[in-house]
DRENTOR-169049 format. One line per 10 residues: number of its first residue (from 1); their letters; for each residue x, y, z of C-alpha. Coordinates in nm, 3 decimals. Example, Ala and Ser with C-alpha at 12.3 -4.5 7.8 and 13.67 -1.06 7.14 Angstrom:
2
1) AS) 1.230,-0.450,0.780  1.367,-0.106,0.714
This chain:
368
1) XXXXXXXXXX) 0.050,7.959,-2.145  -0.132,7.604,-2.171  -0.300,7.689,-2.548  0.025,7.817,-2.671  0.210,7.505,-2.499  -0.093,7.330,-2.700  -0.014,7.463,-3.025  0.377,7.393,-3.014  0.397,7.025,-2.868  0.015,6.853,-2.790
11) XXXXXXXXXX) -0.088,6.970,-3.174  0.177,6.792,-3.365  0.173,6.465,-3.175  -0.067,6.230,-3.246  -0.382,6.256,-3.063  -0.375,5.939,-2.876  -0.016,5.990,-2.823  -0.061,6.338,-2.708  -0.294,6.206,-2.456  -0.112,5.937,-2.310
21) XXXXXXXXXX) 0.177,6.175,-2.246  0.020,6.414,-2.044  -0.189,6.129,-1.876  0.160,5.996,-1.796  0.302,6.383,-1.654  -0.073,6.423,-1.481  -0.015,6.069,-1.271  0.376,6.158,-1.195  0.285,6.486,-1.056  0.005,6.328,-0.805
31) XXXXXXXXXX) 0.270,6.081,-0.665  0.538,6.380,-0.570  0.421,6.492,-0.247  0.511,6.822,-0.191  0.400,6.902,-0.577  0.081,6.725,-0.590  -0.001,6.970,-0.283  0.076,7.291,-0.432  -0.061,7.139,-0.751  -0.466,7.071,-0.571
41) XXXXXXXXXX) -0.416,7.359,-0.382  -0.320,7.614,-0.731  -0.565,7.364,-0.957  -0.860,7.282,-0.713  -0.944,7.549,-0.461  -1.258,7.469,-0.288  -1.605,7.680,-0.261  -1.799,7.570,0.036  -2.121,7.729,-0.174  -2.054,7.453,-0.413
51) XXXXXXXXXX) -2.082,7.213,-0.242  -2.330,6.878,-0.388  -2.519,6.613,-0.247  -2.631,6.363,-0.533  -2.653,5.986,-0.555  -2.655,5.976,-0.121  -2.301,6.102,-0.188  -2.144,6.419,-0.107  -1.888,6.600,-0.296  -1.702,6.909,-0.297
61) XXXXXXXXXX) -1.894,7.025,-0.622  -2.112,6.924,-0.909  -1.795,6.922,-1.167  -1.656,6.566,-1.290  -1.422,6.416,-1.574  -1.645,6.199,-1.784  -1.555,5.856,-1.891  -1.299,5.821,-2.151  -0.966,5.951,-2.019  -0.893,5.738,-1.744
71) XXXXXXXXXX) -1.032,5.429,-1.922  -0.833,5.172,-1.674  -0.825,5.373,-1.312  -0.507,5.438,-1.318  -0.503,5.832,-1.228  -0.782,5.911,-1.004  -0.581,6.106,-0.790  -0.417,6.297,-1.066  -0.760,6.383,-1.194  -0.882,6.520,-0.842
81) XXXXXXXXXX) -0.570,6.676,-0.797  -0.671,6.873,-1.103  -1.007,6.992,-0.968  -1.290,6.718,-1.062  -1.490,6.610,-0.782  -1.602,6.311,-0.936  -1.382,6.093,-1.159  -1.581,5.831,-1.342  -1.360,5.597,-1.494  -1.358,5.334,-1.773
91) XXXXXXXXXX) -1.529,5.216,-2.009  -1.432,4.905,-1.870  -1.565,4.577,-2.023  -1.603,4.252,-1.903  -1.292,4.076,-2.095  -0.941,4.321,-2.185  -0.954,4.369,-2.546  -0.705,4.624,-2.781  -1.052,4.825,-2.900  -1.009,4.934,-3.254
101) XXXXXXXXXX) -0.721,4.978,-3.531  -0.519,5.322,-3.462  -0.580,5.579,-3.575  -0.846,5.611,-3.372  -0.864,5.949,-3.226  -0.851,6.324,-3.431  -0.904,6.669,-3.337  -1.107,6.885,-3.462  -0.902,7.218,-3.333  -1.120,7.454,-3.528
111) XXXXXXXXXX) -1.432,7.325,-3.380  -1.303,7.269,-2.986  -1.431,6.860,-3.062  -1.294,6.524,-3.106  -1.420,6.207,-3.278  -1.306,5.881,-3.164  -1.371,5.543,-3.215  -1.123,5.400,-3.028  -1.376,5.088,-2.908  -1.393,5.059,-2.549
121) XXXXXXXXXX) -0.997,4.981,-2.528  -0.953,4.852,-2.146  -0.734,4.550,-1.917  -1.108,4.433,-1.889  -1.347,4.408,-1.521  -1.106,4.183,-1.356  -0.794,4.363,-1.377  -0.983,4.727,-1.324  -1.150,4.599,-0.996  -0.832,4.492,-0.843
131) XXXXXXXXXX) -0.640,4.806,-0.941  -0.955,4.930,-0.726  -0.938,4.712,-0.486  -0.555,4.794,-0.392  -0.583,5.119,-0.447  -0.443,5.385,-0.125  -0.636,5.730,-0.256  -0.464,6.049,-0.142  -0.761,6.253,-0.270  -1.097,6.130,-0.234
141) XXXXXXXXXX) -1.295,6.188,-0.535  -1.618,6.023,-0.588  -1.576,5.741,-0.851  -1.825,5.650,-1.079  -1.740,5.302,-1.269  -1.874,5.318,-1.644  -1.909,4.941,-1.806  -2.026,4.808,-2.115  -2.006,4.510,-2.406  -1.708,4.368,-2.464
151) XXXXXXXXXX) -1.689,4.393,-2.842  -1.686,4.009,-2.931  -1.985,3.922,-2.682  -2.300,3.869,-2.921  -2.584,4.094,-2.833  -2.807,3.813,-2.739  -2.498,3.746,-2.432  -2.483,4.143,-2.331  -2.709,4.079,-2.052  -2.431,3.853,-1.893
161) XXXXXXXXXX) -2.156,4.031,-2.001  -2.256,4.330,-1.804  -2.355,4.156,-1.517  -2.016,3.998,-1.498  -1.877,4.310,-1.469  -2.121,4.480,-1.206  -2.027,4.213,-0.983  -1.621,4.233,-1.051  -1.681,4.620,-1.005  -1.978,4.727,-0.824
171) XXXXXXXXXX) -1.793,4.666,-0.490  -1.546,4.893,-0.558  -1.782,5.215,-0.716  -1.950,5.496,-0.574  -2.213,5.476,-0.877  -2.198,5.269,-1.165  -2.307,5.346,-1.497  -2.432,5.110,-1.818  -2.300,5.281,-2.084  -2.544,5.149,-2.426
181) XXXXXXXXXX) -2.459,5.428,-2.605  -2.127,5.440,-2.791  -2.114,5.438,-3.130  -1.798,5.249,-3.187  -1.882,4.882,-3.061  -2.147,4.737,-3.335  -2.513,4.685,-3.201  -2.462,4.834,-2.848  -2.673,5.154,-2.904  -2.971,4.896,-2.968
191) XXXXXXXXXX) -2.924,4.781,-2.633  -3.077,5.152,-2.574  -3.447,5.028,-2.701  -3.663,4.981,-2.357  -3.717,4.601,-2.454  -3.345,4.540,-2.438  -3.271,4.819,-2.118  -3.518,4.662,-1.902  -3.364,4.335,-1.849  -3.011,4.493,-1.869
201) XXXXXXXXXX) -3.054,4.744,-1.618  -3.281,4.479,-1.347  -2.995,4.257,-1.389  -2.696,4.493,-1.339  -2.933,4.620,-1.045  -2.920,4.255,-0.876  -2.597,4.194,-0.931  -2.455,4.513,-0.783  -2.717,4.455,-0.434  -2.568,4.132,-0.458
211) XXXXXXXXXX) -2.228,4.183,-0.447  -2.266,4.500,-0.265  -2.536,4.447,0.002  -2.393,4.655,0.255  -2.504,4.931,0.072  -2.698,5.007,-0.248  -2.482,5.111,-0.534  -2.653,5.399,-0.743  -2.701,5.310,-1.093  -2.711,5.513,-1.397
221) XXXXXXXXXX) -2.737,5.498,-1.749  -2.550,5.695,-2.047  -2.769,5.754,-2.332  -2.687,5.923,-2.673  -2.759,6.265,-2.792  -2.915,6.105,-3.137  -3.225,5.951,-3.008  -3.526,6.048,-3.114  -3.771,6.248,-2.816  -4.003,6.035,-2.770
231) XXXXXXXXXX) -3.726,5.773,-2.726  -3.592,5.991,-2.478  -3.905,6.003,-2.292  -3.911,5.641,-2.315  -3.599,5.607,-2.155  -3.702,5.856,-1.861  -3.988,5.673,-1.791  -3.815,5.370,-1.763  -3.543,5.502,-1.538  -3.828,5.592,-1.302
241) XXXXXXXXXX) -3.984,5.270,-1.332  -3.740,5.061,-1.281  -3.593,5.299,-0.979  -3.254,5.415,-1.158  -3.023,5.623,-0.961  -2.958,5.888,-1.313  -2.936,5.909,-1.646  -2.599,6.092,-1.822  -2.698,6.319,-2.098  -2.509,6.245,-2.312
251) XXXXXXXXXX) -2.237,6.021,-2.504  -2.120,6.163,-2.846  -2.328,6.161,-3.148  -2.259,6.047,-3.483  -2.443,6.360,-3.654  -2.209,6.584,-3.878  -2.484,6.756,-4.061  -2.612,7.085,-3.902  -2.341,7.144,-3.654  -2.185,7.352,-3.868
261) XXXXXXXXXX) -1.846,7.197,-3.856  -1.524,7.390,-3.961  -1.265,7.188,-3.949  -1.123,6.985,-4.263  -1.413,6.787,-4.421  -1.162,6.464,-4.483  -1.136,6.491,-4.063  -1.483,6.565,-4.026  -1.588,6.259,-4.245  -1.420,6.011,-3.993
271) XXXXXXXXXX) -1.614,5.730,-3.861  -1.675,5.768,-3.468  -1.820,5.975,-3.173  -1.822,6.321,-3.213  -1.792,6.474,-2.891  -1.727,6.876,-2.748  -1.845,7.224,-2.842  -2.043,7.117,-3.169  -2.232,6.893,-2.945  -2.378,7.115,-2.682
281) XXXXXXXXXX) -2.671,7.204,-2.825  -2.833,6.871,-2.870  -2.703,6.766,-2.525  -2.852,7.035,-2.364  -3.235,6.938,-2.480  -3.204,6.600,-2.435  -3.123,6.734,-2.069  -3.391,7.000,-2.028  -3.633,6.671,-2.187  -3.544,6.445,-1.941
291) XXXXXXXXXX) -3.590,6.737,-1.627  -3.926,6.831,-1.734  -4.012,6.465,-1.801  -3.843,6.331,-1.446  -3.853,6.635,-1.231  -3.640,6.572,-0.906  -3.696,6.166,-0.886  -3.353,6.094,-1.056  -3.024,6.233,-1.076  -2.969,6.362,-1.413
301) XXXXXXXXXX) -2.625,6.417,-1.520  -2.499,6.698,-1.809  -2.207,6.594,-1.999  -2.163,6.723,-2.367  -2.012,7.050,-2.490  -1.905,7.194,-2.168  -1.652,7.466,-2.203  -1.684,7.680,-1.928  -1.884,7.772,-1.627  -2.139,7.951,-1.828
311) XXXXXXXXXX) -2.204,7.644,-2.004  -2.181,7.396,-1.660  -2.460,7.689,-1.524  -2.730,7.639,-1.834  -2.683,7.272,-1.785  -2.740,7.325,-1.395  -3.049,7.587,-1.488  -3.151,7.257,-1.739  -3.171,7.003,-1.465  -2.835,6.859,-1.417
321) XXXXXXXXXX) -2.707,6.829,-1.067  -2.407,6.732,-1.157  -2.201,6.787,-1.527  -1.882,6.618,-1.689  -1.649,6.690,-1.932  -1.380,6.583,-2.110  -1.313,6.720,-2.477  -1.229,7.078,-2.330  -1.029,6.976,-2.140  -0.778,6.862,-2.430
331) XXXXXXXXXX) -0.787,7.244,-2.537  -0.791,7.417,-2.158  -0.546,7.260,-2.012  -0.479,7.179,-1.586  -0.666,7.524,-1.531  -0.987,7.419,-1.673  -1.130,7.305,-1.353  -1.027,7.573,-1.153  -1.216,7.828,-1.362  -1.525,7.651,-1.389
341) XXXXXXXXXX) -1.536,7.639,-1.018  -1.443,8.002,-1.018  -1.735,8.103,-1.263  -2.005,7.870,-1.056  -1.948,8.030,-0.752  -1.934,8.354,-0.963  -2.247,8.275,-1.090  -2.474,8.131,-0.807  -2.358,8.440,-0.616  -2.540,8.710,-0.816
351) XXXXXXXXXX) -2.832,8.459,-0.932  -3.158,8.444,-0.718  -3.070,8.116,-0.577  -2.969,8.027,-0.210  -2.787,7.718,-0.306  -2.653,7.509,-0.613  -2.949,7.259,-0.565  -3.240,7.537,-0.599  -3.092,7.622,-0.941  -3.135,7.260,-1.058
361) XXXXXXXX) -3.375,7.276,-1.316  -3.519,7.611,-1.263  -3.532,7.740,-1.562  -3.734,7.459,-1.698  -3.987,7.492,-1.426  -4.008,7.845,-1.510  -4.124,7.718,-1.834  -4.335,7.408,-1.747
């Protein structure tokens, strides 16, 4: 019903228009009672087998909404009604800004991916936290809080950009995540380089205990499918060093070549982040390189190409505890998360594991 809903209205509207539309129907629906109800009950059935403990949090399973969608925390509950048991919202900046010229946003149909460079468009830390702040949650999702540059802060100022917005937002997160690796705000994937993440991360890290002492905020970083392994390695060790809560792997890449792309080369040529099936490849060795490099001392999250459960398993098998998506969801529709929850439980019930947690990472300790 959804893909052939898909093909008659979503595929001839603008992408970014398409989105805010159903973004708009998603948010009415969670604030009608009596439908929201039926709606988590039809959309988000729970599986006690599922359940997850990561970050010193506990959710009802390992399956989130990456950031992107609900750039400004305005539908968290719509998005849990749905079936994600995280919701990590933003990117949110430390000043509002418009992000980039429209159009901004195109579908790739025939290859299940999108490439954006829409540029970080937000209302900015100080608007985000107090939409937070006042917020009454009738589902409880864990939120994750993802921040980065705003676009017109120099590099040599990202340090305090950041930690302006750790300290707006950090009271208000249940993880928050430096995001240094989107493509479409100039110079912030150098940020990724360890000599530039080390005194970005210890300063976001002191400004969320310092806000937030009455309880330590887990922090994360987002890191992009196109670095090179042994810069990947360079960012696991650092994680451990500097006592990181988890590293997401990973943002979209700007790669076109060898992903054997389909769709019409004048789309495919767009400047951006390419992001969904075409990138689940890469994002699954970056995530099997960070397990065998960090083992269990730091969450690792799998984001990137998930279409399904079998794909949420292999990144679960990989090392992931938890995995996000996002770009499917565009061409699944509301019943997405139900069916990945569906196909997990399927799946840990005829594998060899007890729980969810002993299949994290096993099949790269099979291999180690």
């Amino acid at each position: 019903m959804y893909k052939y809903f898909f093909r008659l209205v979503f595929k001839r509207l603008d992408p970014e228009q398409a989105h805010h539309l159903a973004f708009r129907w998603i948010r009415l629906a969670a604030r009608v009672p009596v439908l929201r109800t039926f709606l988590a009950a039809a959309l988000a059935p729970r599986y006690k087998e599922l359940r997850t403990e990561a970050l010193g949090l506990r959710m009802h399973g390992p399956f989130g909404l990456a950031a992107g969608f609900d750039k400004n925390a305005v539908g968290i509950d719509g998005m849990a009604m749905l079936g994600f048991d995280h919701v990590e919202i933003g990117t949110v900046t430390g000043e509002p800004q418009p992000g980039n010229p429209k159009q901004r946003l195109f579908r790739l149909v025939k290859d299940r991916a999108l490439i954006n460079r829409m540029g970080f468009n937000n209302d900015g830390s100080l608007r985000v936290a107090a939409r937070l702040a006042s917020r009454t949650p009738v589902f409880k999702p864990v939120v994750g809080v993802n921040i980065g540059k705003t676009k017109v802060v120099p590099e040599e100022e990202a340090v305090a950009d950041y930690v302006k917005s750790a300290e707006r937002l950090a009271p208000y997160a249940d993880y928050l995540v430096v995001n240094v690796s989107s493509p479409n705000t100039p110079g912030l994937r150098n940020l990724q380089a360890t000599e530039a993440l080390r005194p970005l991360l210890s300063a976001v890290r002191e400004a969320a205990d310092r806000t937030a002492p009455a309880r330590r905020v887990p922090l994360l970083v987002k890191i992009a499918p196109d670095l090179a392994d042994e810069d990947v390695d360079a960012v696991a060790d650092l994680a451990v060093e500097l006592g990181l809560d988890g590293i997401i792997a990973t943002n979209t890449t700007i790669a076109r070549e060898g992903l054997g792309l389909k769709s019409d080369p004048t789309l495919v040529k767009e400047t951006g982040g390419l992001s969904g099936a075409p990138l689940k490849n890469r994002s699954l060795e970056v995530l099997r390189r960070l397990y065998a490099r960090v083992g269990d001392r730091i969450t690792l999250v799998g984001v990137g190409g998930i279409e399904n459960a079998e794909d949420a398993w292999q990144r679960i098998l990989a090392g992931a505890t938890l995995v996000q998506g996002y770009s499917a969801f565009i061409y699944e529709g509301p019943f997405w998360g139900r069916a990945i929850h569906k196909g997990l439980a399927a799946r840990l019930a005829t594998s060899p594991y007890a729980t969810l947690a002993d299949a994290v990472g096993a099949d790269v300790r099979k291999t180690a």
